[in-house]
N, C-alpha and C positions, 0 to 999 in steps of 0.2 A: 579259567576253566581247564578242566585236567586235558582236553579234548579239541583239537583246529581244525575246523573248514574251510575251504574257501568260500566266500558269497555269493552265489549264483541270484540274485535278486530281478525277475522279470515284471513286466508291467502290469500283469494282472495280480501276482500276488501284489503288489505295491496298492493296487485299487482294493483288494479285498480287503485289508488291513482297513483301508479308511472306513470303505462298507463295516465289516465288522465292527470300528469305534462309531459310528453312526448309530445303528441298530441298538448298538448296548446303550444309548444315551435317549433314543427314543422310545427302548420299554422302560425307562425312569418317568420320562412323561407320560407314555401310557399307563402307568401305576398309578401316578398323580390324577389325572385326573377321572380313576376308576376310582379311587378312593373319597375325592371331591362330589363324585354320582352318586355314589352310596349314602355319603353324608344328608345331601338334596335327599335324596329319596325317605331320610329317617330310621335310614337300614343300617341302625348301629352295630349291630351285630354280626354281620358281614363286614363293616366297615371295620370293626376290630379286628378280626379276624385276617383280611387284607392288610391290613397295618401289621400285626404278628407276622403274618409270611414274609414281608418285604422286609421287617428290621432283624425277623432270622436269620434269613437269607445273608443278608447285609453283613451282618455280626458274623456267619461263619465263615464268607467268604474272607474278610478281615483277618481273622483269624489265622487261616490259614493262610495267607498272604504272608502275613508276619512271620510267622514260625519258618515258611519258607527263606523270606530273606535274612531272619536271624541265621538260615544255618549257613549262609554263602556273603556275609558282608563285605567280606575281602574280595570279593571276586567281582565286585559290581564296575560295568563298562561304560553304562552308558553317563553323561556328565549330570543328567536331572537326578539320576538315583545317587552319584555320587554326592552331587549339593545339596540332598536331602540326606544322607548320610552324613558328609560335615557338619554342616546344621543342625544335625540332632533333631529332625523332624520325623525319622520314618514313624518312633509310635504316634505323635500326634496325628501324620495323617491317616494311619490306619484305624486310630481312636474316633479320627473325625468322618470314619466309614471313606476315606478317598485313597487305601490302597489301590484297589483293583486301576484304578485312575493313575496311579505312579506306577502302575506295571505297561500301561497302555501308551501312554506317556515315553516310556523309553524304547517301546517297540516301534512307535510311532518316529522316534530319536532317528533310530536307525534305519527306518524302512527312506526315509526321506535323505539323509546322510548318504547314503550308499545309491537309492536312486537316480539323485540329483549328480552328484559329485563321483559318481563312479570308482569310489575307493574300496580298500580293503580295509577300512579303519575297526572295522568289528570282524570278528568272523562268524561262519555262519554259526556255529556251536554255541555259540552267546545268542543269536537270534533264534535257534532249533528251541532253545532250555527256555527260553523266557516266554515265545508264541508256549511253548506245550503247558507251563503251568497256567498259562491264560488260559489256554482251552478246557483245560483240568479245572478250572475255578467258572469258567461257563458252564462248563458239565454240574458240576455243584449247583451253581442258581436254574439251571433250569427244573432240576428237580427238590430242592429244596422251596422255591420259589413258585415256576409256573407253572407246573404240574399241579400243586396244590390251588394256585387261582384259580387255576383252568377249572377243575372238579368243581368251585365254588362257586362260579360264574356259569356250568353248566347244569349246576341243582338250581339255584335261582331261578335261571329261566324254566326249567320245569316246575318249580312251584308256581312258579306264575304261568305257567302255562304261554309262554310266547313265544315257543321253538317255531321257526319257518326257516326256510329255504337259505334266506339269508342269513339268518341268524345260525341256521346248521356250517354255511360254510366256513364262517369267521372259525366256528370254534374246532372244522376242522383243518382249517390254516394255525390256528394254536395249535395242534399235535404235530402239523409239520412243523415249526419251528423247534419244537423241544425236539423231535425225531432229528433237524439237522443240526442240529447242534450236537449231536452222538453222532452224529457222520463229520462235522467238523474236527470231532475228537477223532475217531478212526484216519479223519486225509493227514491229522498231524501225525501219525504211526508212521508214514512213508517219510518221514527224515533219516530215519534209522533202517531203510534199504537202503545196499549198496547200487543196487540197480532198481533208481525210483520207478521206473516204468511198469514195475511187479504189480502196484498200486491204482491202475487205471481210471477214470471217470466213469467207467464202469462201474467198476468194482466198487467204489461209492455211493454208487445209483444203487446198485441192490442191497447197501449197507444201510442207507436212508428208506429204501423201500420196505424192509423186512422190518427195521425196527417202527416205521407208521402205521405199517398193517396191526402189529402185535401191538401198539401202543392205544388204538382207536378204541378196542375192545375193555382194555384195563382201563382208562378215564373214564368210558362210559361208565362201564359198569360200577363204578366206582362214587359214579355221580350219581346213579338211578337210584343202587341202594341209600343214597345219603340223603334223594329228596323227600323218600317214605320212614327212613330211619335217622334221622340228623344226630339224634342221640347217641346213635349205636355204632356211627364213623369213627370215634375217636377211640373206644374201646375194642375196634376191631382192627387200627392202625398201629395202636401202642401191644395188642397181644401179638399182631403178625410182625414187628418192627423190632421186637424184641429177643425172637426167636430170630430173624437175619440176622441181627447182631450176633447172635452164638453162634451161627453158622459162619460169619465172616473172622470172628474171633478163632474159630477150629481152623480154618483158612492159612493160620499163622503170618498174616500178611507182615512185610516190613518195609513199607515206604516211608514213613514218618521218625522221627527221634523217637527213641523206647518211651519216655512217659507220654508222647500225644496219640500214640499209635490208635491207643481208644476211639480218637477224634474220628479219625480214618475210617476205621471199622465203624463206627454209629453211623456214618454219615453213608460208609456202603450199603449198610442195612438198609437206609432211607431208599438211592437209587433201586436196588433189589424191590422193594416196595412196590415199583411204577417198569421199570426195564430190567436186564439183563446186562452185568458188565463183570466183564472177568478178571479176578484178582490176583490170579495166582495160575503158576504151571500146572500141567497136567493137563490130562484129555477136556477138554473142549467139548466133547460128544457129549461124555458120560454126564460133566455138571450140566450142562443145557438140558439135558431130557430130564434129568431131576427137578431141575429148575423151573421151567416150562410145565411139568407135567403137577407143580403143587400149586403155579400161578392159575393155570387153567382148573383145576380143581376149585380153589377160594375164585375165581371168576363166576365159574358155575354157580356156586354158591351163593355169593352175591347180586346174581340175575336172578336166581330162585325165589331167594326170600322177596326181591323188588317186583317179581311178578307176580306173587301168590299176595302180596300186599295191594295191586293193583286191583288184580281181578277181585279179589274179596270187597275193595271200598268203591270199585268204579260205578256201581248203581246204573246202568247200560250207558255209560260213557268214556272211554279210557282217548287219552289223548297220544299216546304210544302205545299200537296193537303190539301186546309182550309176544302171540306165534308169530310177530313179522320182523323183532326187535332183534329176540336171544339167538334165532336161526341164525339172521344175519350178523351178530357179531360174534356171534361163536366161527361161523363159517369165516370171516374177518381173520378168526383166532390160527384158524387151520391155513387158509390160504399163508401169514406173513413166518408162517414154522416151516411150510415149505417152499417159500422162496429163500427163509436162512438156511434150511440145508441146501437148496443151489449155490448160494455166494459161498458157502463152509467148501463146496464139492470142487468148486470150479473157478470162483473169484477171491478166495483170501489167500493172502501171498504168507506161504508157507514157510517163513525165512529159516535158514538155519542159524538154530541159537547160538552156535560158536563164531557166528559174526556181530554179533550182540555181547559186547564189554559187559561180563557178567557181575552187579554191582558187589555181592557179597567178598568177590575175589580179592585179591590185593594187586592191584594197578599200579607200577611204575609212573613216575611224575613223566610226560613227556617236555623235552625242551626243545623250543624253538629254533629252526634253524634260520638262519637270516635267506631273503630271496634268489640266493644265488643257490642255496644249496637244500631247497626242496622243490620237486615237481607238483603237481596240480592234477589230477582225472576228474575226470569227470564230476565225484561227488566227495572223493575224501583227499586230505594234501598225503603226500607218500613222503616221506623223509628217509633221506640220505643216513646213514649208519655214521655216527659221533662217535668221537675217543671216548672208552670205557670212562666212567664216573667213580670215582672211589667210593664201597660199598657205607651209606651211611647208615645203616641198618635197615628194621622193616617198613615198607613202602605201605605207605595209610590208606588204607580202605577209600572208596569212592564215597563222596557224602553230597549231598546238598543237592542240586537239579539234574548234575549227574546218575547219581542214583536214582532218584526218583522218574525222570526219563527211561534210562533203562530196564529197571524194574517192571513198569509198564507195558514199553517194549517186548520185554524177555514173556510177559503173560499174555499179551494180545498177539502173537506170532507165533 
């Protein structure tokens, strides 16, 4: 890595790594045997559909795993990615859908190496690049993935008519899980403060809070219209889904290598779809209230047509009163916009970007000084001043999780 830390590794982040490889292993069985239901039930239909999300999912998250590790092979630390590099296995297991699994695998390498053994054998910039594209590829499946179940799983039960109590809370513990999973991605942002403390469990609390408020409203809504119009869901995904793409395309984003950068942008288009995520510098204000203000418009719109659909076929029975539905999740809509401009006001750590390694710039290689001749603070190693280098010409641009780290960084700060 162009970039050294020292390992600061505590006991709780050492648990949540395991938690987090847990969890991701347990929505593979909860898929299975959702798809197993469906079949029982005769519900091919769904059950296709289910199958679609998970192998999409599946396929882009690979995808991008690969392109990732193609652009940093030389750089890889830990010894399981290396003897899957010898061995000439990385496409077979990303072809056999178990990259995401050889990234978790080396994080897993090092979170226990360094635990256990209390060494500096990694630093922490090898653990900062690998945890972030993890989170960056959970960010992906939850909305290429379970956001789209989730809608399909909550029209179902309204065709069928078996929303209760129960059944309401499950699926709104499904929205918090997608909601922390964008707050998992915001706590990984705090590697790249100097002074991690900026980033508080606060300041997470209202990161998760504002996107599950804002988030309750768009799945619903999204699921009402889809259980009166099922036809007219996928006509109204691919014209709004396509228009985000030109909008992230204008964006000029450059995370990616110049021919996958597409990949990128469709797939921000997707997240835009369901949440808000920022790609790019500039005012924060100005895109949010744009943002926000055409989501909540096609919201509106989407509770209109599902309640004038209602009341027209309910024949004096409606099993969700629409004056007691759209209030409340419009007002949903309103309360989670003004707890984001609290966290914008008061809890997002405002970092100055000239502490953020700017990736477009050209960065000197740094080298290694042996331990005698660098100090250690708190969060970054400080090096001692080395005998001039003879100039070997222009120093290469930053590539690979470097950049794309950064980049991130430089948009979410």
């Amino acid at each position: 890595m162009e970039e050294s830390f020292p390992f600061h590794y505590s006991l709780w982040e050492y648990l949540f790594s395991w938690v987090g490889l847990l969890f991701f292993l347990l929505d593979i069985v909860m898929d299975i045997l959702t798809v197993v239901s469906l079949y029982q039930e005769e519900n091919y239909v769904s059950m296709g559909l289910m199958i679609f999300f998970l192998l999409g999912s599946s396929v882009l998250l690979q995808v991008f795993s690969w392109i990732w590790y193609s652009d940093s092979l030389d750089e890889l630390e830990t010894e399981v990615e290396k003897f899957a590099k010898e061995k000439k296995l990385m496409k077979p297991f990303h072809f056999l859908q178990l990259g995401v699994y050889l990234r978790y695998t080396g994080l897993m390498e090092i979170s226990t190496t360094h635990f256990f053994r209390q060494t500096n054998t990694f630093t922490e910039g090898v653990t900062v690049y690998l945890s972030h594209d993890l989170q960056m590829l959970r960010l992906f499946e939850a909305f290429a993935e379970s956001a789209p179940q989730l809608i399909l799983m909550m029209t179902l039960i309204l065709q069928r008519g078996e929303l209760e109590i129960l059944t309401g809370l499950k699926l709104l513990s499904s929205v918090a899980s997608i909601a922390s999973t964008v707050a998992m991605y915001h706590r990984s942002m705090r590697a790249f403060l100097e002074d991690k403390r900026k980033m508080s469990w606060t300041s997470t609390a209202f990161y998760f809070l504002w996107n599950f408020l804002l988030m309750i409203p768009r799945v619903a809504a999204l699921a009402l219209f889809c259980s009166v119009f099922p036809c007219y869901i996928v006509a109204h995904f691919l014209s709004l889904w396509m228009v985000l793409v030109l909008v992230a395309w204008s964006q000029k984003t450059d995370l990616m290598k110049s021919h996958w950068e597409w990949l990128y942008r469709a797939t921000v288009g997707l997240i835009w779809y369901f949440s808000w995520f920022n790609v790019s510098e500039g005012s924060i204000k100005l895109k949010s209230v744009v943002y926000y203000s055409l989501m909540g418009l096609d919201t509106i719109m989407l509770l209109g047509f599902w309640c004038w659909k209602v009341v027209e076929c309910a024949d004096g029975w409606i099993m969700l009163n629409p004056y007691i539905v759209v209030p409340t999740l419009l007002g949903l809509y309103v309360i989670g916009i003004v707890v984001e401009i609290i966290y914008y006001k008061w809890f997002h750590p405002n970092c100055d970007k000239k502490k953020i390694s700017e990736p477009s710039k050209q960065t000197p290689i740094l080298v290694k000084a042996d331990s005698a001749r660098y100090r250690s603070t708190t969060d970054f190693a400080v090096f001692e001043e080395l005998p001039a280098i003879p100039d070997e010409g222009p120093a290469q641009p930053v590539t690979g999780a470097v950049k794309r780290s950064r980049t991130l960084a430089a948009n979410f700060f």
